[in-house]
C-alpha positions as CSV (number, residue, x, y, z in Angstrom):
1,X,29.7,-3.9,-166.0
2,X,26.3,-4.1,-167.2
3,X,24.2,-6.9,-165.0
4,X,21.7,-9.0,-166.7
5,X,18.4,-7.7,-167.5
6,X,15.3,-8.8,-170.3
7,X,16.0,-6.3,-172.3
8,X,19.8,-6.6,-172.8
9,X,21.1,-7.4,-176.2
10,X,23.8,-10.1,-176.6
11,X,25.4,-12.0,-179.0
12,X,26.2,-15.9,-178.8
13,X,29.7,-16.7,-180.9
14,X,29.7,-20.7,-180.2
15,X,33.5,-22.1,-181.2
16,X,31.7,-25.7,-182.3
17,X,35.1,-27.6,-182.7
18,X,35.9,-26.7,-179.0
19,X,32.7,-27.7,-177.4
20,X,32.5,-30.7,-179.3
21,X,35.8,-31.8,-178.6
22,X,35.3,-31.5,-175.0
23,X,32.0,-33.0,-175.0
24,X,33.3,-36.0,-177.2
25,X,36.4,-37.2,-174.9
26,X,34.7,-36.2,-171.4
27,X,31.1,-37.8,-172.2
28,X,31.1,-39.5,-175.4
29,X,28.0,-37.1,-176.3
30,X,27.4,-34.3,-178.4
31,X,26.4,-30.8,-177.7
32,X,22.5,-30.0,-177.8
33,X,23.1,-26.6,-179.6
34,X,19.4,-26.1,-179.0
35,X,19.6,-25.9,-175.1
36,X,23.0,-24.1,-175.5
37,X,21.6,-21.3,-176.9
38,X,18.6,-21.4,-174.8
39,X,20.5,-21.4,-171.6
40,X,23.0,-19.0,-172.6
41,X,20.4,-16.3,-173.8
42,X,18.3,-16.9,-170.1
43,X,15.5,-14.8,-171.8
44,X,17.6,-11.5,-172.7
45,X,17.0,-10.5,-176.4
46,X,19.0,-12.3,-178.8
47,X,20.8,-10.5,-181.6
48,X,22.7,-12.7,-182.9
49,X,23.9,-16.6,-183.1
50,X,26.8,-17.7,-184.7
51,X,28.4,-21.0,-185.0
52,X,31.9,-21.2,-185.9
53,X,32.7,-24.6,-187.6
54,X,35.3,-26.8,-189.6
55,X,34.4,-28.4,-192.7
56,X,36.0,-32.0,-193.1
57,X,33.8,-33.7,-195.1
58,X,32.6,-36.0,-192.8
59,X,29.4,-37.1,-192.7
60,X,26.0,-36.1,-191.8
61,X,28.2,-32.6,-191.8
62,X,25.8,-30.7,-194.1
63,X,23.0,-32.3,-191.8
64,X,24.6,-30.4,-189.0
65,X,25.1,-26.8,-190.7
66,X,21.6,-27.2,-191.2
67,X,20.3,-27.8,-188.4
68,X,22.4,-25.3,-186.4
69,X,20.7,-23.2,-188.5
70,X,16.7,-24.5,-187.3
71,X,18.0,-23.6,-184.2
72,X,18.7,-20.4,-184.8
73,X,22.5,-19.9,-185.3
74,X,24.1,-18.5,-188.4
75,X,26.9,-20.8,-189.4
76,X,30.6,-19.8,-190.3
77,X,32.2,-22.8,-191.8
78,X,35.9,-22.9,-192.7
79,X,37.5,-25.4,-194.7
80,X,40.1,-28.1,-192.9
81,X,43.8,-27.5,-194.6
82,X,45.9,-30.1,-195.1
83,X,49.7,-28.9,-195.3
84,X,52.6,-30.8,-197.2
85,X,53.7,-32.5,-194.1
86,X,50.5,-33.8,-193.3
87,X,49.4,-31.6,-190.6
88,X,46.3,-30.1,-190.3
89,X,44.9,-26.8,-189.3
90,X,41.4,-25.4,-189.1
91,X,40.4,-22.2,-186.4
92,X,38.4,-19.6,-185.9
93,X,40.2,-17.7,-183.4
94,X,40.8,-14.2,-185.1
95,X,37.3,-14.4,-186.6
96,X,35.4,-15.1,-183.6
97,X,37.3,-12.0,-182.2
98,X,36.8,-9.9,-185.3
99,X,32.9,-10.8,-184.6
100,X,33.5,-9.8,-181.4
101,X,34.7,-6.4,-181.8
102,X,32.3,-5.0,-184.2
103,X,28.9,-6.5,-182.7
104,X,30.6,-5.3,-179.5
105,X,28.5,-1.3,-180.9
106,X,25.3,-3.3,-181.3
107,X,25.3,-5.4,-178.3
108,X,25.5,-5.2,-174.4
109,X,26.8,-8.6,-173.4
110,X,29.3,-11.0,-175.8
111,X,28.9,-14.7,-174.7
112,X,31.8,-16.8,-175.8
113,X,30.8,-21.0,-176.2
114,X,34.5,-21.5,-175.8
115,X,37.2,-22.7,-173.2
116,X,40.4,-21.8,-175.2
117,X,42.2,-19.4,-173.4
118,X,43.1,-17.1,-176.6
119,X,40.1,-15.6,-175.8
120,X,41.1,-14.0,-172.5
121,X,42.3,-10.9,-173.9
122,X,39.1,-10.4,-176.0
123,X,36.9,-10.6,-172.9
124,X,39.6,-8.1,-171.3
125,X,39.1,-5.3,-174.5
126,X,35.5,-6.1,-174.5
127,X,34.8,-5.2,-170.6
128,X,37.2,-2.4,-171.2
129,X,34.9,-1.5,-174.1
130,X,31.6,-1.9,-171.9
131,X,30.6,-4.7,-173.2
132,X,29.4,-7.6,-170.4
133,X,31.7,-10.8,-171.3
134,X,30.4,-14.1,-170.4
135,X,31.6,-17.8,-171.0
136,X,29.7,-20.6,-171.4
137,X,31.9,-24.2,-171.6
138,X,33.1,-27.1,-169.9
139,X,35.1,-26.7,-166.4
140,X,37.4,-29.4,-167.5
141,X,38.6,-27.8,-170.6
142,X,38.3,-23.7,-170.1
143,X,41.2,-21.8,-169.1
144,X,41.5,-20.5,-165.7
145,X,42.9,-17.0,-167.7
146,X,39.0,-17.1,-169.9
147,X,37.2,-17.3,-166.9
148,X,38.9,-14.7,-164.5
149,X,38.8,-12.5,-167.9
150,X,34.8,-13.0,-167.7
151,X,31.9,-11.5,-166.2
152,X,30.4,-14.9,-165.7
153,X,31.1,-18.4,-166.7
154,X,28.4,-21.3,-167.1
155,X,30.0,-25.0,-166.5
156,X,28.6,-26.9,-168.9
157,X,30.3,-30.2,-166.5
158,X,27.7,-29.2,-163.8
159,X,24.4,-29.2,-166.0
160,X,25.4,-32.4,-168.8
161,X,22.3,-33.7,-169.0
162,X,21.0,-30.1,-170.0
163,X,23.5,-29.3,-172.4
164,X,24.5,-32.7,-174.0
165,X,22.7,-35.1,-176.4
């Protein structure tokens, strides 16, 4: 696989409902999207940003979309459903992985801000692909599968002061 260099291209797909629910039952804290990026990129050339999240009009939401945005990352928001038995679904699983695949011609590394293991097999078809696969979460919450499927992880847990607000 490719190793890192400045002038590698990559793409940052950050699943902001997983990170923040990690970050919100381990440390009470919230994710500082800012430093996320920053330390994701480590000075490579940035194509793109995106931020997956969930719309459940709560608030200060809006505030958030925006400022995601300051930072740098486009924002894919998908509304919370409510089904007749009262459950609730919201994810962004297949289009994180559609993402994937087709900035996967444009880029040479895909870093996924997630721990869900779903993502194992994208990582898999990406590397297969050529594409340099990294994952950037929290130890405590990333699947064991995700991170053997990676080219690198970054533990969030070891740096919190770094990545948390």
């Amino acid at each position: 696989m490719t190793e890192i260099h400045p002038h590698q291209r990559v793409a940052v797909l950050a699943d902001a409902q997983n990170l923040y629910h990690t970050a919100q039952s381990v440390y009470s804290r919230n994710i500082d999207y800012s430093a996320l990026l920053e330390k994701s990129v480590q000075d490579r050339e940035l194509t793109r940003a995106i931020a997956y999240v969930i719309q459940a009009d709560s608030p200060d939401e809006e505030r958030f979309f925006e400022a995601l945005g300051d930072i740098g990352f486009e924002t894919k928001i998908k509304e919370l459903k409510t089904f007749g038995d009262g459950s609730k679904k919201a994810d962004w699983d297949v289009g994180m992985s559609l993402d994937a695949v087709t900035l996967a011609n444009h880029v040479d590394t895909v870093i996924l801000c997630t721990g869900d293991g779903d993502f194992s097999r994208l990582c898999s078809h990406l590397r297969h692909e050529g594409v340099r696969t990294e994952v950037t979460s929290f130890a405590e919450s990333t699947s064991e599968e995700l991170t053997e499927a990676a080219d690198a992880f970054i533990d969030m847990s070891e740096r919190p002061d770094t990545f948390l607000l």
